[in-house]
N, C-alpha and C positions, 0 to 999 in steps of 0.2 A: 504494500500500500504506500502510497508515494507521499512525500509530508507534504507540498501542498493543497492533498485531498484530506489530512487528516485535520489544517485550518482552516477549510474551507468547513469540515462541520464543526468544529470550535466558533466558527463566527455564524454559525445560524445557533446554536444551542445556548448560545454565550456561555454564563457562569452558574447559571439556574437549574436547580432539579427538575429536569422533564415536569414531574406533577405541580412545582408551584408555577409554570408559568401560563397556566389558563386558569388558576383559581383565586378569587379576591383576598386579596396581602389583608392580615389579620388588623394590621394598623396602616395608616395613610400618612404617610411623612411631611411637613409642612417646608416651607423655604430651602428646600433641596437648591444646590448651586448646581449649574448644569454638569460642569466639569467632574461631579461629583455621581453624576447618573452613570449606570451600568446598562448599555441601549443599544442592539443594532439597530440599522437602516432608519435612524430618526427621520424621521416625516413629521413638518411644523405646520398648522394650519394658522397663518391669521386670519381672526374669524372679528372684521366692522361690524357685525350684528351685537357680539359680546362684548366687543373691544378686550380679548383676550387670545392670547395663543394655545395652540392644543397641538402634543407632539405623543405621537405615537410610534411605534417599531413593530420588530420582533418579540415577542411574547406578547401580544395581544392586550397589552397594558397603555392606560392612557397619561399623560401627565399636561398639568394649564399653570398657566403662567402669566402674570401680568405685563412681563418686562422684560423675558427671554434669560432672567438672569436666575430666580428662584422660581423650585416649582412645588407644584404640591401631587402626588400622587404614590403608587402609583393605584388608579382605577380600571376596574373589567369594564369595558363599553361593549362588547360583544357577544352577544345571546344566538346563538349555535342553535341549527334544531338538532336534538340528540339522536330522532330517529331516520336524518340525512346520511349522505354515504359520509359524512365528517364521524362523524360516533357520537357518544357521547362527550369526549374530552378532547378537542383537535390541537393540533400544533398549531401557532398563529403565525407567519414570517412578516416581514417586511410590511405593513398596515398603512393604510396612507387615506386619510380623510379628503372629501373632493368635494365643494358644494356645486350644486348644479342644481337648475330651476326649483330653487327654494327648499331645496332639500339638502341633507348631508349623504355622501356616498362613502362607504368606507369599504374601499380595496384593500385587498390581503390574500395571505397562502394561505390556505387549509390542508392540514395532513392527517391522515388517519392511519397511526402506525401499525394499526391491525389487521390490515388490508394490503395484500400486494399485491401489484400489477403485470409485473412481469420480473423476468434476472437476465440480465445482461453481465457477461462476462465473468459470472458466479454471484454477481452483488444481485441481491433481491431488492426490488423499487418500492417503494409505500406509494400507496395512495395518495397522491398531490396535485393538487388545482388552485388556481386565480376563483376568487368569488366574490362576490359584492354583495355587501349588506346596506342599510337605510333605515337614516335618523330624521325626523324634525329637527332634532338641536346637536350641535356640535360633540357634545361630550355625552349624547347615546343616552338610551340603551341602542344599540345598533341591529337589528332583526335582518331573518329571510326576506328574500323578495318571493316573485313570480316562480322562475327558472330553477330545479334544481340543480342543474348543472349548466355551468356558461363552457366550459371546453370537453374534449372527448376526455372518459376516463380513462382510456388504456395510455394518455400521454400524462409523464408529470410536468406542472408548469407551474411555474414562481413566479413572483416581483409584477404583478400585474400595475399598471396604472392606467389614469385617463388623460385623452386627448380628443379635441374636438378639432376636426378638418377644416381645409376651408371649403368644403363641401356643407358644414355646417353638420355634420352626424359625429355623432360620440364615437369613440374608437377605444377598445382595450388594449392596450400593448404590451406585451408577458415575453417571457424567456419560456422556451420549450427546454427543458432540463438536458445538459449533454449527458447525464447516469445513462441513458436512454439512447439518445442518437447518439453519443461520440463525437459530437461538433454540436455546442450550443447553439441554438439561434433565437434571434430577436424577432418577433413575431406581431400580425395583431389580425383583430375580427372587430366586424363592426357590432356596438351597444343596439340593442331598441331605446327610443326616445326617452323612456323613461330609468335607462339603464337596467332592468329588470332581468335580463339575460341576451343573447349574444343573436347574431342575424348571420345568417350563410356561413361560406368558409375562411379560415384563416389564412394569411398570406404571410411568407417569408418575408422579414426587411431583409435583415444581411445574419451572419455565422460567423462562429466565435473567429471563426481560421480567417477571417476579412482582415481584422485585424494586424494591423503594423508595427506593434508595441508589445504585445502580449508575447509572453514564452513559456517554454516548458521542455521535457526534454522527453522524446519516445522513448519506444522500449533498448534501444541499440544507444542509447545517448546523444543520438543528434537532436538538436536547436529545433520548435517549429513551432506555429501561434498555437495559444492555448485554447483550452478545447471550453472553457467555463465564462455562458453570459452571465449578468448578475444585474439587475439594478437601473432598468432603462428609465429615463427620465427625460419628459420632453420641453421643448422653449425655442421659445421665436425673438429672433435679434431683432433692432427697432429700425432694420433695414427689411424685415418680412421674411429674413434667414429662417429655414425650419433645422433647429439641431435635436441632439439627443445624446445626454452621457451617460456609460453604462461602464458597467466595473467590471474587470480579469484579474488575471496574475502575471505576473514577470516571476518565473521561478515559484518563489514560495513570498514573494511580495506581493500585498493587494491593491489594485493600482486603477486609476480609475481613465478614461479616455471619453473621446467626443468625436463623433459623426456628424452629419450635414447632410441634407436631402437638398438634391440636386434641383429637382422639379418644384422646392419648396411645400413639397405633399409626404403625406405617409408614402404614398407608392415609390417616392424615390425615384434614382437609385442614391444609396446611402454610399457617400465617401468619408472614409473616416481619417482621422490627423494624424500625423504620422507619430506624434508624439502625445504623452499622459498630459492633464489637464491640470492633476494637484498633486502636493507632492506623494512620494511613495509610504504604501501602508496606513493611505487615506480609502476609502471609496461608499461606494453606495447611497450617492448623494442625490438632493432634489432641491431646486430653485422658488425662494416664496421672498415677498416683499412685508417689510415689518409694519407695523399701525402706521406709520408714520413714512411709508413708500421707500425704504432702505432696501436694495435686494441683493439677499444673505443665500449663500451655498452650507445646503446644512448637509455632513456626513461623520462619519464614524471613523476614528483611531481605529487602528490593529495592532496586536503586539501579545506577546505569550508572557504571562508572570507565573512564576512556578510550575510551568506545566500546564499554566490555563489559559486560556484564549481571554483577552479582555478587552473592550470595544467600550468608550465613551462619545456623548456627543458633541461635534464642535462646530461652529459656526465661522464661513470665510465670507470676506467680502463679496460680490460678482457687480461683474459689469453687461451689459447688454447694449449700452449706447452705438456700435460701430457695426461691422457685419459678422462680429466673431464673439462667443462667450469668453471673456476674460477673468479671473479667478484673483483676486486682491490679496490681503494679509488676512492675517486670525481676522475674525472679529469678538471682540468683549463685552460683551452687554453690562453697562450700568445699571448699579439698583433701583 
């Protein structure tokens, strides 16, 4: 087993016992500083209705914030039907809150580790999917919709989020898991209007191996792109650029990159930069603008402490002014 496959599940599991991270923390922590949370794939919602921030991840826990600086949680927003192909107790990954016509949408992975789908190359696959759930208010409870299922079950897919065309139709955009295919890819399927479940078929954007940055070594020790998408997020430059940054590895570093749609459309075609966006053993990141129009690149550390995989969230500058996403210093939220 190769060791950047053994951080790659240190950073979806983080530091958490399997069972505490879908069941409500016995106490709720007050003025948490962020630098101080234990979070992958942070996703920040500023939410003008509350005048408040709401940052979600991996394990399915939510945390609010008045200032970006202390927060208070962590809270379960997400209410599972137990007799879905989820089970009763699912895995949560990557969570990301989306409002759309007056609603809250909250994309997320769901995994049911009791179920498998198929074994590729001896490893047995769980049961994994992109799913959307739907609140009135920012901080849930967050419920089923319509659809029980938004993609086919016999594929695992992660890191789903939303994007609206300029066709004006909602788009899901997910990684199809390379456990599976052996060459990850970035994928999407169009929403129904009311994002309830998914329309026709899904369409390849681009594959892990596109990539120009990413590495790893085959079986014989030669050099050649890595085989793991992670983390698509999308943004439009204030020239009408359509991009997208999505996270690999360099080795056993996790490292994050940015693509660009040629035609300015999901359909692409996707040309990616030859070069990482932030620095190394950053990734998994997503672009939001603060109460006060600041807009911050939030993602997650990587780094091994004793043995353990530990991921906190941090907050970078961004720029969007020119035809290219540009990536600033930290940034430090005041109290």
């Amino acid at each position: 087993m190769k060791t950047y496959w053994l951080t790659f599940l240190g950073c979806l599991f983080v530091s958490l016992p399997l069972k505490a991270q879908n069941n409500q923390p016995k106490q709720i922590r007050t003025n948490v500083p962020l630098d101080s949370i234990r979070l992958s794939d942070p996703a920040i919602l500023a939410d003008r209705q509350t005048n408040m921030y709401y940052m979600t991840g991996t394990g399915g826990m939510l945390w609010k914030s008045k200032n970006l600086n202390l927060w208070d949680g962590p809270y379960k927003v997400a209410q599972t039907d137990p007799n879905s192909w989820m089970g009763p107790n699912p895995m949560i990954w990557a969570a990301e809150i989306h409002p759309y016509k007056n609603k809250y949408y909250y994309f997320a992975t769901f995994t049911n580790r009791a179920v498998m789908i198929d074994t590729v190359k001896g490893r047995a696959i769980e049961r994994r999917a992109c799913h959307v759930l739907v609140s009135n208010k920012p901080d849930g409870p967050y419920v089923p919709m319509q659809d029980a299922t938004y993609l086919p079950a016999n594929m695992p897919t992660l890191d789903g989020t939303l994007w609206v065309d300029k066709n004006g139709k909602p788009y899901l955009v997910y990684c199809y898991e390379w456990l599976q295919n052996l060459n990850g890819t970035i994928e999407t399927i169009e929403l129904k209007p009311d994002l309830s479940g998914t329309v026709g078929k899904a369409k390849v954007l681009f594959r892990a191996s596109d990539s120009p940055w990413s590495r790893e070594k085959d079986e014989v020790g030669n050099d050649k792109p890595n085989k793991v998408t992670d983390g698509p997020y999308l943004f439009q430059t204030k020239t009408g650029r359509l991009g997208m940054i999505w996270t690999s590895w360099i080795y056993d570093v996790y490292t994050q990159g940015v693509a660009y749609s040629k035609s300015g459309t999901l359909d692409g075609p996707w040309i990616q930069e030859k070069e990482p966006i932030t620095p190394p053993n950053y990734g998994h990141g997503m672009l939001f603008r603060t109460l006060d129009g600041k807009l911050l690149l939030s993602m997650h550390s990587h780094k091994s402490v004793n043995g353990r995989t530990v991921r906190v969230p941090h907050l970078f500058e961004a720029d969007l002014s020119g035809d290219k996403l540009v990536i600033g210093k930290p940034y430090l939220p005041a109290d």
